[in-house]
DRENMIKE-411819 format. One record per residue: x, y, z of N, C-alpha, C in turn. Coordinates in steps of 0.1 Angstrom, whole numbers, plus 5000, padded with zeros to 4 digits. Atoms other than C-alpha are relative to their C-alpha. Example, Ala and Ser with C-alpha at 12.3 -4.5 7.8 and 13.67 -1.06 7.14 Angstrom:
% residues 2
500949885000512349555078500950125000/499149895000513749895071499250115008/
***
This chain:
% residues 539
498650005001429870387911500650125007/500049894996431870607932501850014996/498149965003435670757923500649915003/499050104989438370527935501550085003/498149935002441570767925500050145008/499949894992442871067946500150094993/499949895006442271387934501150095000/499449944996445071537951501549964996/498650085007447971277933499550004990/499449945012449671347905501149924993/498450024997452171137892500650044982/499249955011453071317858499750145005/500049885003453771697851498850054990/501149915011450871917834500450094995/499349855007451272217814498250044998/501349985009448672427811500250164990/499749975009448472667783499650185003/500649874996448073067785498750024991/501149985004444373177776499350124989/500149895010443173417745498750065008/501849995001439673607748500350184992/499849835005438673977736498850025006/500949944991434974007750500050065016/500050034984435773897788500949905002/499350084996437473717807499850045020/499650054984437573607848500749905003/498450014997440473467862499949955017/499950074984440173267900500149925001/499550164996440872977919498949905001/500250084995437972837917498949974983/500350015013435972727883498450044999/501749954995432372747896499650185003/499749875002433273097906500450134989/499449975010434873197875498850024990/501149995006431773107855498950105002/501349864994429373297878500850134993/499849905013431073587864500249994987/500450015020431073477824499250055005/501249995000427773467832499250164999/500549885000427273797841500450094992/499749975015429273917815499150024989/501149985010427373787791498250025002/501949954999423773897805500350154997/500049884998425574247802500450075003/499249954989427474317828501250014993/499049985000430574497830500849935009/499850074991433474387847500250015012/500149984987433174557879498649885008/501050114996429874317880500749885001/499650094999431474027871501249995014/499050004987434374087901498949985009/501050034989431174107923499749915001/500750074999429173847913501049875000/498750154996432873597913500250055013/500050014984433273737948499349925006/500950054991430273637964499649884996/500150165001430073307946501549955006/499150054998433373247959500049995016/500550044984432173287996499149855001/500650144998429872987987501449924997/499750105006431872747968501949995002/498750014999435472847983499950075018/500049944988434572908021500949975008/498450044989437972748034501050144999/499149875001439673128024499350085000/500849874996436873348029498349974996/501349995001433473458032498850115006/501149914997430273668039500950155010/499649914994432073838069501849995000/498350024999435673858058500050174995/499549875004437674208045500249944985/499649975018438274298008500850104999/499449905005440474507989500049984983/499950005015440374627949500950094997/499449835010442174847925498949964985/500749965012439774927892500550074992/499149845012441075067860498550014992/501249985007437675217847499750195000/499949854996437075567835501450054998/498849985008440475587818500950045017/499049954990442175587856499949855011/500250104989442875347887499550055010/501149944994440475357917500849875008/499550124987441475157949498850025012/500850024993439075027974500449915012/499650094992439874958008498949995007/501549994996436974778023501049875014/499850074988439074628054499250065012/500249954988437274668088500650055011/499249974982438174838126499949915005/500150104985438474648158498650105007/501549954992435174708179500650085011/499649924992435574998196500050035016/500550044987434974868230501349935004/498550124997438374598227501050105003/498649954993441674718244501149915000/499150084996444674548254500149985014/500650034987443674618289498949875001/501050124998440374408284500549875003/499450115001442374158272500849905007/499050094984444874098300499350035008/500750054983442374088325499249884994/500350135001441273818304500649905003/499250075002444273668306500849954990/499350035013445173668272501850115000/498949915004448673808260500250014987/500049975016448273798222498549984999/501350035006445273798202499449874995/500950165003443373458199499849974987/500649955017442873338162498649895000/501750085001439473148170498850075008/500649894991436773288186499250144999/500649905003434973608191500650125001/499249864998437673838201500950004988/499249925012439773868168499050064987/500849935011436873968147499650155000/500049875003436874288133498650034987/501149965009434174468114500249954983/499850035013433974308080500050034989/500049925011434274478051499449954984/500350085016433174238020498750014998/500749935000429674318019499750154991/500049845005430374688016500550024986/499749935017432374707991499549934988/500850065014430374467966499350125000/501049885007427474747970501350154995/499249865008430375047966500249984989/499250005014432174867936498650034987/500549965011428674847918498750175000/500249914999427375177934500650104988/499249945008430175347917500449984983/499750035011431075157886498849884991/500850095007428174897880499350054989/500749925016426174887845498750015008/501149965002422574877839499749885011/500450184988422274507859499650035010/499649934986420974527893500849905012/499350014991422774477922499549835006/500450184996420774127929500449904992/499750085007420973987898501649975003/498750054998425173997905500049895011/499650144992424773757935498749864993/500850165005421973517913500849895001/499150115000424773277907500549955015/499050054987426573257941498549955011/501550055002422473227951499649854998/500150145004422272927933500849915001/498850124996425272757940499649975014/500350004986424372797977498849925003/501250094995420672667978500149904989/500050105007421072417949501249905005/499350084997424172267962501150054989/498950005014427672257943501349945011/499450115000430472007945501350105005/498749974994433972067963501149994995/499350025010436872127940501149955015/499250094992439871937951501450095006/499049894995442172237960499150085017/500649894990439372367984499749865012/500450154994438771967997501649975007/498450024994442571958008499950075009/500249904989442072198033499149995012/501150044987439072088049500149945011/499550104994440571818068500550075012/499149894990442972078088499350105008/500849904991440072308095499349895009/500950064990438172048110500749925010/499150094986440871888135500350145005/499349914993441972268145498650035005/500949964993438272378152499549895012/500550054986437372078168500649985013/498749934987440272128190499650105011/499849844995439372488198498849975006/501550004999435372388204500049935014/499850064987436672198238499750125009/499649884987437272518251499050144998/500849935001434972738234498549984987/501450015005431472678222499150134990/500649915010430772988203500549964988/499550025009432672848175498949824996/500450055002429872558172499049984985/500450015006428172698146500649984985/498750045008431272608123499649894995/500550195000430072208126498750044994/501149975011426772318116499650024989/500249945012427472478089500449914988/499250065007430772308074500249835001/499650214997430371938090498549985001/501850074995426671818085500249865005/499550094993426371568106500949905005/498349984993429671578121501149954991/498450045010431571458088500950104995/499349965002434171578079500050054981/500149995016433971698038501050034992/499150035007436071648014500050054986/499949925013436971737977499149834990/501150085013433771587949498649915009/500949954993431571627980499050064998/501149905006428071777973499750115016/500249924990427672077995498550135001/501149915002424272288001500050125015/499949884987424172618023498950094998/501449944996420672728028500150155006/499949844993421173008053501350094991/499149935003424073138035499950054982/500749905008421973178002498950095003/501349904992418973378024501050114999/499449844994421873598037500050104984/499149925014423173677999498550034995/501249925002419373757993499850065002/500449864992418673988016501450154997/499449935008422274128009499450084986/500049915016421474167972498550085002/501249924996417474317985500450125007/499849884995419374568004500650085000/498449965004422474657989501249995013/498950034989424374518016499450105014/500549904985422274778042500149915014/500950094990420874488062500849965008/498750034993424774358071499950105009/499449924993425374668085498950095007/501449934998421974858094498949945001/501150105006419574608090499949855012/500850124991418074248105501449925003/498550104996421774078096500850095011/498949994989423474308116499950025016/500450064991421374238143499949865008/499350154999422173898143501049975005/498650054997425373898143500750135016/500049954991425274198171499649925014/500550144987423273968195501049865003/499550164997425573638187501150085012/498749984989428473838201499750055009/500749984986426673988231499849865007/500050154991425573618240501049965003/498650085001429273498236501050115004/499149854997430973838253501250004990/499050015011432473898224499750194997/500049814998433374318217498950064990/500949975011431674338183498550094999/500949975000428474588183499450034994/500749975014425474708162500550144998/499249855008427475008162500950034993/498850045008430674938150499049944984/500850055018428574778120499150124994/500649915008426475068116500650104998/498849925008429475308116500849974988/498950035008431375138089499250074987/499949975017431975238052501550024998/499150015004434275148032501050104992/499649895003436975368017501149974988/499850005016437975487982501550055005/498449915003442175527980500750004988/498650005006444875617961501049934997/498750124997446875327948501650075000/498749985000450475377956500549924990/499750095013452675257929502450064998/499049984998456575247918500449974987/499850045016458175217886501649904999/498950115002460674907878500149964984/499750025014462374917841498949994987/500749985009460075067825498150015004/501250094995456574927843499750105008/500849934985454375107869499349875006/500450154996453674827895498750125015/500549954992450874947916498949915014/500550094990449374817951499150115006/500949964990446874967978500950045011/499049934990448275198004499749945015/499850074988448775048041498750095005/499350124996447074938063500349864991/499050125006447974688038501549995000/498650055002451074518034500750004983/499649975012451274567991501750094999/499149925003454174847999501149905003/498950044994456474588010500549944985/499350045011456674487972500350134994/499449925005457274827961501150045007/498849964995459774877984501349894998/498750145007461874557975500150044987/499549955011461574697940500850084996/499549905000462974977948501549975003/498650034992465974817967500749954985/499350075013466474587933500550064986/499949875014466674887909501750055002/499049964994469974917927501449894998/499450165001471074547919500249984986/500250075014471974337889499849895002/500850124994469974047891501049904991/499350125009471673857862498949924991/501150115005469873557842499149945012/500950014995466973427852500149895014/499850074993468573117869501250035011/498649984993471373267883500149995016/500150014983472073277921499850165002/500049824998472573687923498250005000/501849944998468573677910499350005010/500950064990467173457936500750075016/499649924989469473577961499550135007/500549845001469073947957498850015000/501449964998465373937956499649925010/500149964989465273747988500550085008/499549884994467274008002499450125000/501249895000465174257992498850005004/501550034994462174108003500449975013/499949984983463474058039500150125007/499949844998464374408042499150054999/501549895004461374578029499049885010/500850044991459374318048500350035013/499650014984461274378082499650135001/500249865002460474768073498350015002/500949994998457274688068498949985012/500450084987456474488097499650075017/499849914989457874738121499250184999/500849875003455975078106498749974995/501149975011452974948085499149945015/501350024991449474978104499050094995/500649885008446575178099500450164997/498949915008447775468080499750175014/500549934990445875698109500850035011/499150034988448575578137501549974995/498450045005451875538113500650135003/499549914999454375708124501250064989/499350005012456275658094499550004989/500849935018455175818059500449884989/500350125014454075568030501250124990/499049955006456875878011501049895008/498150064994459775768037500049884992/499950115000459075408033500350014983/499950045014459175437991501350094998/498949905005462475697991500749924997/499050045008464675607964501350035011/499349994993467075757989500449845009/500550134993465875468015500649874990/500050125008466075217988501749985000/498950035004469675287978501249985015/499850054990470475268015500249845007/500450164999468874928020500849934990/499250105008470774787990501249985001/498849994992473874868003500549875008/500450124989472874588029500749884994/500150125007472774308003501649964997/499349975007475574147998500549824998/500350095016476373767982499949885017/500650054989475673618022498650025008/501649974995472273588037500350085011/499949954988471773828063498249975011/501849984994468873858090499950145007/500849865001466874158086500450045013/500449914986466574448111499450094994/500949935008464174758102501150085002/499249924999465775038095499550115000/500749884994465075408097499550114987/500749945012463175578067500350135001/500249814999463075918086501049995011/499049924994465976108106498950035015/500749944991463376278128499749875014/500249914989443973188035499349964991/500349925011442673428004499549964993/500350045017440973457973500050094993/500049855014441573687941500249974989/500649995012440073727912500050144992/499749845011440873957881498749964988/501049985009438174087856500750124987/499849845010438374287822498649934992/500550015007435774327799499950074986/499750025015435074407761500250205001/500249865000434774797772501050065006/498849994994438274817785500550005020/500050014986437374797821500749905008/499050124999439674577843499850015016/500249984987439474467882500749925005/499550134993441674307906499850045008/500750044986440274207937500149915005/499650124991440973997969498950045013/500550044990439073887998500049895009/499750104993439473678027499549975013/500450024987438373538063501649995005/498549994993442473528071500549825002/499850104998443273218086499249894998/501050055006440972978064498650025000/501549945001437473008075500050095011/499849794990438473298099500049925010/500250024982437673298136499049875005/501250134995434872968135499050025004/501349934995432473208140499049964987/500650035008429473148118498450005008/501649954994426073338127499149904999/501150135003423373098133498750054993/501149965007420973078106500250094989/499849895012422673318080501349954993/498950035011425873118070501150084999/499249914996427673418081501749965007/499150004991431473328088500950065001/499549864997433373588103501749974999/498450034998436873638101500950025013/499249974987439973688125500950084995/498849885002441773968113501050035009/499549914990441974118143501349925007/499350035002444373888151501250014999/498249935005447274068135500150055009/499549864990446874318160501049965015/499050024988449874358186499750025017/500449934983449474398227501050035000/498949954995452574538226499450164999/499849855002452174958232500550024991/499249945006454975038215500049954989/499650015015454174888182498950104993/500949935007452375098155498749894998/501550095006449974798149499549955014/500750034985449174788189498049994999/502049995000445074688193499850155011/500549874994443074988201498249994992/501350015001439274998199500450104989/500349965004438475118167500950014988/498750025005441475078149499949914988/499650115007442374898112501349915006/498950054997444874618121501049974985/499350075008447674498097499549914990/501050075008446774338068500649944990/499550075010447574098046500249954980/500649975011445574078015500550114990/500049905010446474277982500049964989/500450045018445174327947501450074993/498749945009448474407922499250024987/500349965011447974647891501449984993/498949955009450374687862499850084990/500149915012450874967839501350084992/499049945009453175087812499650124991/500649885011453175417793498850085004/501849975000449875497813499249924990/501250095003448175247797499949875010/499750154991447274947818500249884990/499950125008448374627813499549905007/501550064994446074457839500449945007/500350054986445174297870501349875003/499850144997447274017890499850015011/499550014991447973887923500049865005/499050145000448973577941499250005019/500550044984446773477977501449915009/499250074988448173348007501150095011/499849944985448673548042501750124998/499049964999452373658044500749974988/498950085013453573468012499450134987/500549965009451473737992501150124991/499149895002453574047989501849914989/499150095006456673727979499249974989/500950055011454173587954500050174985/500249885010453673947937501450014995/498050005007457773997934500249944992/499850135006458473677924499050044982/500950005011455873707895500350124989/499749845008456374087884502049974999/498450045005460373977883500049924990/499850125009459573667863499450074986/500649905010457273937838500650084995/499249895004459374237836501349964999/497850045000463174107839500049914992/499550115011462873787821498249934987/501150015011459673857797499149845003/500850105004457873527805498350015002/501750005000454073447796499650025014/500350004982451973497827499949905001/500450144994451473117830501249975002/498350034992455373067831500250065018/499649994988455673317856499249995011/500550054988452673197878500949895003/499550144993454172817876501450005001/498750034999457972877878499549985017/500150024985458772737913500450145011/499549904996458872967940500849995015/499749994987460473057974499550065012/500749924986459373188008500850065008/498949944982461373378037498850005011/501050024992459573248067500250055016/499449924987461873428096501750004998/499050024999465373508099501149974990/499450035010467473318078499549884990/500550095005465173048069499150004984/500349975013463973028032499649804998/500650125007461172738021500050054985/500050005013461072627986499049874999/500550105000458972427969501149864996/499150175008460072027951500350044990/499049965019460772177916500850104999/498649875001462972447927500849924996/498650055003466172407911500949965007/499550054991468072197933501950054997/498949915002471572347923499850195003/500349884994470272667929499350015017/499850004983469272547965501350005005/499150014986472572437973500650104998/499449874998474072787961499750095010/500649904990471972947985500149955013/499750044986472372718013501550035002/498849945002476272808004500150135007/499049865001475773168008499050035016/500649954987473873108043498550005001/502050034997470573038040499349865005/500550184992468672748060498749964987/501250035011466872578029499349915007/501850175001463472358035499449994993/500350025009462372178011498449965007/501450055001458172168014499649884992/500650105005456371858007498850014987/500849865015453472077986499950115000/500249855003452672397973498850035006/501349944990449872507996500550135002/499049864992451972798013500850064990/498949895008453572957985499050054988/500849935004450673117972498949934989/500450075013448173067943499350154992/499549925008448173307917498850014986/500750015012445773467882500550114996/499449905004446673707861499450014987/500649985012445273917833500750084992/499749895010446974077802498850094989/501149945017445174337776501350084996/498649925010447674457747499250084994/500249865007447374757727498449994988/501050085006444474537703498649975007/501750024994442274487731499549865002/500250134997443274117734500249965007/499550044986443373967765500349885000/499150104997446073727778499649925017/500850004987444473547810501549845005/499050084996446673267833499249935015/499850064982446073067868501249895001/499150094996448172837883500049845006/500750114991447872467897500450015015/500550034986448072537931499550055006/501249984993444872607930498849934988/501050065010441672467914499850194988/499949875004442272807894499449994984/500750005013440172857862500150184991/500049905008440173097829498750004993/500749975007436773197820499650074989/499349885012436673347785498850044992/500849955012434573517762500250034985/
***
């Protein structure tokens, strides 16, 4: 007997409930993944383990948003402090924007061999348990993602909706370029297409996470895999070398952070894009939002998020080549400037002047107060269609972001971080934390974290309210998608005050979201969202 009903229709409302625990708790979009860390939990592990060993099961069993060779980013509260880890990769130091237009290109390709940049996810599994792991070893954390991989494991229906789309874009792209074949091998056995309650088995891509966990991730980068993957892109003139892979290592920062009515909201310092929510915080500290439904709320905080994003857009790059200071961009000064702006009409952005002169993420805490939010991704679903033959390796397209314009700060340049999408969100009050969240999905991420930390701090709701209140997007200019359960009186206020509303068919694009509380007790409050196969694993 085989299903008959669609997984993906719905025709009532769910509720789902916020989650208790006090041992542990993991927190992701995907349920298979969520367990792999219990699991390790309860063998022992802290939860810097468990973040690892839900990472790298989440490269098997959620490969439509990332995988083996994609980037990462964490913040860790362990050791009575926050620790930030940015494990995004360079551009191969060999790529130009010259090369490029004598290819013929004028932007950066998102399939292919030329937007991949050195990978970063790997590295920082061995840093995070370099630094913070328990007694466990470094193998045992990928057992699970191991066994999901060579035993097989079924396709949740959030990760089966997606598939469809990758497989009509790649086999589009594969007319024209053949390096991206090993995509079909991997993700279409025998050319079908796969779907959600699908059985899926990936042989080479539990060997890799073998050898990974036998080497502490050496092998990627110094070793047999990164020989592999050095050769494919030599065969396929692709920039990528075993040098670029053997120069990397990942790097420990400083989360930047900002304080809103009381709260410390803290992100990862650029090249990510996290500051563009502290800098809209900062603009709204200047505002009165009102009740929670009101039009001023929704208004005013897209207004602030266009601003701080058009700010962002135009100065944030790797922090190496900014010519504008992560201070300028956060001055209260700045802020009270920019709010000025706002006023009860939609405007469209311009940057302004500071100075005179996809995804997947998963939160961990465990019974020892330790707490971890972490994201990872290949970018544009399974990245670039690259996928090493024989290792299950699929690379991402970061590179991507990067501009051929000269005169932008995020211009490509051999060697270079590009722009970046991905970020883990902390929260903390009083210097105590109050724990992990964040909200996937490319450009909607930084809107996902607002939206959420407004719906928490301004109008007190559980974290499961404020993952599933409906949300909005700014997608250019004056355009603002929403989802179908936005408040439809509160669209036409806003189409009133100048805004081009579009109303989305589903929630795909307006992020998907987990979120962990620990109170003063040491009880943890955990949340996901449905639009995603998002799971609360509890102890």
């Amino acid at each position: 007997m085989k299903f008959e009903f669609d997984p993906l229709i719905y025709h009532y409302p769910s509720r789902r409930n916020v989650i208790y625990g006090k041992k542990g708790m993991v927190v992701t979009g995907n349920p298979l993944a969520a367990n792999a860390g219990l699991e390790i939990l309860k063998k022992g592990g802290n939860a810097i383990d468990a973040a690892i060993a839900t990472a790298a099961a989440l490269t098997v069993v959620e490969p439509t948003a990332n995988g083996i060779g994609g980037d990462a980013f964490a913040i860790v509260w362990a050791n009575g402090k926050l620790h930030g880890l940015n494990a995004s990769g360079p551009s191969p130091r060999k790529i130009s924007i010259n090369v490029l237009k004598e290819r013929g290109l004028n932007e950066v390709p998102t399939t292919g061999v030329v937007p991949v940049n050195v990978p970063g996810a790997p590295a920082a599994w061995a840093e995070l348990w370099k630094k913070f792991g328990s007694s466990l070893k470094f193998k045992e954390l990928l057992e699970p993602a191991i066994s999901y991989a060579k035993e097989g494991f079924i396709i949740q229906p959030g990760v089966g909706s997606v598939w469809g789309s990758a497989y009509r874009k790649y086999s589009e792209a594969l007319k024209k370029d053949k390096s991206i074949q090993g995509w079909f091998d991997t993700f279409a056995p025998e050319g079908r297409c796969l779907k959600a309650g699908d059985l899926l088995r990936l042989e080479d891509h539990g060997n890799t996470l073998e050898e990974i966990g036998d080497t502490l991730s050496e092998s990627f980068y110094r070793g047999d895999l990164a020989e592999k993957i050095a050769n494919f892109f030599k065969v396929h003139d692709g920039f990528l070398e075993l040098s670029d892979l053997e120069e990397y290592h990942p790097e420990w920062v400083e989360p930047i952070s900002t304080s809103y009515k009381g709260y410390d909201i803290y992100e990862i310092p650029p090249n990510g894009h996290g500051i563009t929510v502290l800098m809209a915080l900062n603009i709204l500290k200047e505002l009165e939002l009102g009740d929670m439904n009101s039009f001023h709320s929704t208004h005013y905080q897209i207004e602030a998020l266009k601003l701080a994003f058009t700010d962002v857009k135009k100065y944030v790059a790797d922090p190496r080549t900014m010519e504008i200071t992560i201070e300028e961009l956060l001055s209260m000064d700045y802020a009270k400037n920019r709010a000025k702006l706002i006023k009860d009409m939609a405007i469209v952005p311009e940057a302004g002047k500071p100075s005179q002169s996809g995804t997947v993420y998963l939160a961990t805490a465990d019974q020892y107060g330790n707490m971890v939010s972490y994201i990872q991704s290949n970018y544009m679903g399974f990245g670039s269609g690259i996928v090493i033959p024989g290792t299950g390796i699929a690379m991402h397209n970061r590179g991507c972001n990067f501009s051929l314009d000269p005169e932008s700060a995020n211009c490509l340049e051999g060697g270079k971080k590009s722009y970046h999408t991905i970020i883990p969100g902390f929260l903390m009050k009083d210097g105590k934390p109050v724990g992990p969240f964040g909200v996937m999905g490319g450009f909607m991420q930084p809107q996902g974290h607002l939206q959420v930390l407004i719906n928490t701090i301004e109008y007190r709701l559980n974290p499961q309210d404020a993952l599933d209140r409906p949300r909005w997007q700014w997608i250019g200019d004056k355009t603002i998608e929403i989802e179908q359960s936005f408040d439809n009186n509160l669209a036409l206020q806003l189409k009133r005050a100048g805004h081009d509303i579009v109303v989305k068919a589903d929630s795909t694009d307006f992020g998907r979201g987990e979120i962990i509380w620990r109170d003063d007790n040491g009880i943890l409050c955990g949340a996901c969202e449905p639009r995603t196969d998002g799971y609360v694993a509890v102890w």
